[in-house]
N, C-alpha and C positions, 0 to 999 in steps of 0.2 A: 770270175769264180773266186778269184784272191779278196777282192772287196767286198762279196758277201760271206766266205770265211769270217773275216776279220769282224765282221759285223753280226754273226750269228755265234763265233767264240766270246765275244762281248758282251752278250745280249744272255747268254745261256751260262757263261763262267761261274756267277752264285749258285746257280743251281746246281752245277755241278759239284763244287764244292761242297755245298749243304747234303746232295744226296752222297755222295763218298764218305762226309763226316757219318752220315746214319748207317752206312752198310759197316763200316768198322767199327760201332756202337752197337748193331746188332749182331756181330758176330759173336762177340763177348757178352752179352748180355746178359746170358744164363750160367756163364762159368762162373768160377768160385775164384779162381784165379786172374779174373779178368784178363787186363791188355796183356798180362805178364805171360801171355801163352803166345804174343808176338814173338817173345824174345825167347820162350823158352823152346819152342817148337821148332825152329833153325838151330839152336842150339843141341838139341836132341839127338838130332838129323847128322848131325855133324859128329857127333859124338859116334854114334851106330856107324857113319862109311868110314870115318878115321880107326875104327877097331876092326873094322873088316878089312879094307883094303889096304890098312898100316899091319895090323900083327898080322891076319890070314895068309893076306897076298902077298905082303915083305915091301907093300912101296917104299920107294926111297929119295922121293922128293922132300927137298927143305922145308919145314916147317908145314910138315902136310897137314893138322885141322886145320891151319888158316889157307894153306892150299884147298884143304875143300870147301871148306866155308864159303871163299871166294866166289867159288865154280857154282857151289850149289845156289849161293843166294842169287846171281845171276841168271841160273836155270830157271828157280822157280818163279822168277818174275817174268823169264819169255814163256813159261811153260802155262802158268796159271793165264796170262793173258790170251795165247792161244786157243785154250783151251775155254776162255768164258767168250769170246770175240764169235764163235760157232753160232749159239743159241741167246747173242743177246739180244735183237730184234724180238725173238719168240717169246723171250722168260720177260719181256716187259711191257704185252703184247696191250696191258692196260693202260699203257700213257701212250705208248705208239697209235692206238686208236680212238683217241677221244681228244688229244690235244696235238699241236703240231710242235714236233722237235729236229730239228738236225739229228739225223739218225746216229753219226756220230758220236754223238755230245756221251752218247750210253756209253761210248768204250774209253771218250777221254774220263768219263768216271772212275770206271774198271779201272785204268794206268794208274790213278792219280791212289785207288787204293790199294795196287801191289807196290807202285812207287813208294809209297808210306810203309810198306812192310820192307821193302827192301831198303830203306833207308834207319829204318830200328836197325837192320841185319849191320848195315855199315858201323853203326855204331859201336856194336860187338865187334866188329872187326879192328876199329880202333882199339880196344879194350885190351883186345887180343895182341897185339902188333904190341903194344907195351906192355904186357905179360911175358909175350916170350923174346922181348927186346930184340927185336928185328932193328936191324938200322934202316933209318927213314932220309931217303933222297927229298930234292925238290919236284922229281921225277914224277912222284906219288900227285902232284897236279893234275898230271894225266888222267886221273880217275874219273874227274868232273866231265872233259868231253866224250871219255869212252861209255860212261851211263847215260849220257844227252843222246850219243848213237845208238845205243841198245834200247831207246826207250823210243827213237822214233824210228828206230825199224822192226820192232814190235808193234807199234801204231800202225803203221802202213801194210802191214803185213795183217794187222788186225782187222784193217776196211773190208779188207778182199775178205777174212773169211768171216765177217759180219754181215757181208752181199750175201755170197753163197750161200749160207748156210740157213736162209730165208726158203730158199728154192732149193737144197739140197738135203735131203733130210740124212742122207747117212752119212753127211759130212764128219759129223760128230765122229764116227767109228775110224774113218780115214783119218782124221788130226791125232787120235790117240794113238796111231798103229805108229805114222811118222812121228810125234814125238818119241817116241820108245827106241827107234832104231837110232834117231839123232840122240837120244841121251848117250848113245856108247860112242856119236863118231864127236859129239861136243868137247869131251876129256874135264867131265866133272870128278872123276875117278884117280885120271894117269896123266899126264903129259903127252900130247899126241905127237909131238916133235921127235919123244923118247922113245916113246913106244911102238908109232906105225913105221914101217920100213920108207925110205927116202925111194922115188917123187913122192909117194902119196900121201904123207904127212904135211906135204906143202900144201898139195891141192884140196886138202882138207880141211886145215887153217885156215886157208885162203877164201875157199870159195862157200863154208859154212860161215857166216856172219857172227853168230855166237860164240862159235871154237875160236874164233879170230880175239872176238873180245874179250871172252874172260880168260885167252892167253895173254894176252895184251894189260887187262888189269892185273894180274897177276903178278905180270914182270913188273910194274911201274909202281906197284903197292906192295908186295911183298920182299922181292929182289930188287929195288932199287936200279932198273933198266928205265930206258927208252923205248917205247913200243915202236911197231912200223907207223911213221905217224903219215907217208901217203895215200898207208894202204887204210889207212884210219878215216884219213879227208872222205876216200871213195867210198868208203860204208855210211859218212857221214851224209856225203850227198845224193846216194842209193835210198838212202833212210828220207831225205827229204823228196824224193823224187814217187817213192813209192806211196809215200805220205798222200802225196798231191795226188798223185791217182788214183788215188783206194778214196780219198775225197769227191773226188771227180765223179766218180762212178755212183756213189751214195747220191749226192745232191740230183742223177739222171734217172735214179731207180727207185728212189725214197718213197714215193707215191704209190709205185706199186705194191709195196712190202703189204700196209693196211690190207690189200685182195687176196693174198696169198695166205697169211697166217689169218 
């Protein structure tokens, strides 16, 4: 399986590439504003929960837009991915049946164009971080393998609901119900360390992959901390392991998809 991976990621890589350049060309196509609604549209976002949950609420985390900004640019890359990974087999049901593709290859598209949005966002967060002159550790290294993590365990997590969601048609209403509840226990908002009462702020950290990380970027980009960097390793190799199986599973069922949609 590893050696026709590597050989259908190889074989499929440009096209990948080429169709993620065109769905970010046709997103913007018809604005007036073009790309510039990449940057402005996170930035918006950010603006709107740092005046709600800074003046309304009274939070009182350091440097809270860049606290949220943080959180949210990370959200909405697990969030958008989740949520297109449902119905991508169905929404592309014209190349799925008339040419042969690694079923996959549709959602390494999908990452590779939140990737790109979430990597504008990082940008701004640079910008930001020498705006409001945060002091910058060596620490802030950390960023590169905690996004490598969050990016394959939204892949792996993406297989599985790329399968289903072939054969499950109300999956779609299930994935938005759980993202909604996990947006309050992720702490794009609060601090969950701070805010949930102790055990369960650990077990929550801990055992949500998300809340993990963008607590973990957070400290290592903003506050100048060390994240947990074993508990780091173990999402990292949950994220390759899930990867592999949500793979696995594609390359066993891929045939069937064409008879169903």
């Amino acid at each position: 399986m590893i050696k026709r991976f590597r050989m259908d990621l190889k074989k499929y890589w440009r096209y990948s590439i080429y169709s993620a350049r065109s769905q970010l060309k046709s997103e913007v196509a018809n604005s007036y504003l073009n790309w510039l609604w990449w940057i402005l549209e996170p930035f918006c976002f950010m603006l709107i929960y740092a005046f709600i949950f800074g003046e309304v609420f009274n939070a009182k985390e350091p440097y809270f837009p860049i606290f949220i900004f943080v959180g949210n640019t990370m959200w909405i890359f697990f969030s958008k991915t989740m949520n297109q990974s449902v119905r991508l087999v169905k929404q592309n049901k014209s190349i799925v049946s008339k040419v042969y593709l690694p079923k996959y290859i549709l959602l390494v598209t999908k990452v590779m164009v939140n990737a790109f949005k979430m990597a504008v966002s990082a940008m701004i967060i640079v910008g930001m971080l020498i705006f409001y002159r945060v002091p910058v550790t060596w620490n802030v290294l950390y960023a590169i393998p905690l996004a490598v993590t969050l990016i394959l365990v939204c892949f792996g997590l993406g297989c599985y609901l790329m399968h289903y969601g072939v054969f499950i048609e109300d999956l779609t209403n299930i994935v938005s119900i759980v993202l909604r509840l996990l947006l309050y226990l992720t702490g794009i908002f609060w601090d969950i360390m701070k805010r949930l009462p102790a055990p369960y702020n650990m077990y929550v950290c801990r055992l949500n992959p998300i809340a993990f990380l963008i607590s973990s970027m957070r400290d290592c980009v903003i506050y100048g901390q060390t994240p947990h960097r074993k508990l780091m390793l173990i999402w990292f190799l949950i994220g390759c392991l899930i990867s592999a199986l949500g793979i696995r599973k594609i390359y066993k069922n891929e045939n069937s998809y064409v008879k169903v949609i």
